[in-house]
N, C-alpha and C positions, 0 to 999 in steps of 0.2 A: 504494500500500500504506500504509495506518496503521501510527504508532505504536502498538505495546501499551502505552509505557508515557505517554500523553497521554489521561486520560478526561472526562468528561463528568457532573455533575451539573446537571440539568435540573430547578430547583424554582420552575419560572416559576410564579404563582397560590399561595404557599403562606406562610404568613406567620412570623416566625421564634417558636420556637428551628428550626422546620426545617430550613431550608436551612443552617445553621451542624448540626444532629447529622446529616441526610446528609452532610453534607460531610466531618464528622470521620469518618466511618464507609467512607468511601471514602479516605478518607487513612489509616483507622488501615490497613485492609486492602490498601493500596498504598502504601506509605511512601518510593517511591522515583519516582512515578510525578510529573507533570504535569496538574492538576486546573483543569478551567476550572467555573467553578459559573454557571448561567445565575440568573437574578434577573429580578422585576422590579415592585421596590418600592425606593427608597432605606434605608429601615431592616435589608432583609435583606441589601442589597448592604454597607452599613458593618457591620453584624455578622459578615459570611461574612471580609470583609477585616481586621478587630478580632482574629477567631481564627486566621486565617492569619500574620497579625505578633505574636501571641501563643506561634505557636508555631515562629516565628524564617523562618519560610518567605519566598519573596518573595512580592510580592501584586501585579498591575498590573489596572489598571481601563479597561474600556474602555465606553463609551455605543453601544447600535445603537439605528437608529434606523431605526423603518417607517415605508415613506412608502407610501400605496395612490393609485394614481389610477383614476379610472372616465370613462369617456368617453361 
């Protein structure tokens, strides 16, 4: 069973202010919740985290990393 209160902003391919105004947008409308924001550029991932400790929240960062093999 999921958390309700752990959500998901998914703005992989988007380049900022986006993924920082989804994000506040899912924050303002859940202020109590746990937001993971997907990224995948360095500049929107320091901006998503820039407004997160701006706005006193924790922030932790994490790198995934795809590996494909073909045979």
């Amino acid at each position: 069973m999921s958390n309700t209160n752990e959500l998901t902003v998914d703005v992989r391919g988007s380049l900022c202010p986006k993924p920082v105004i989804e994000t506040k947008k899912v924050s303002d409308a859940n202020p109590v919740a746990v937001i993971t924001t997907i990224v995948d550029n360095e500049v929107s991932r320091d901006n998503v985290e820039k407004f997160g400790k701006s706005r006193g929240y924790g922030v932790a960062i994490r790198k995934m990393v795809r590996i494909s093999t073909s045979l």
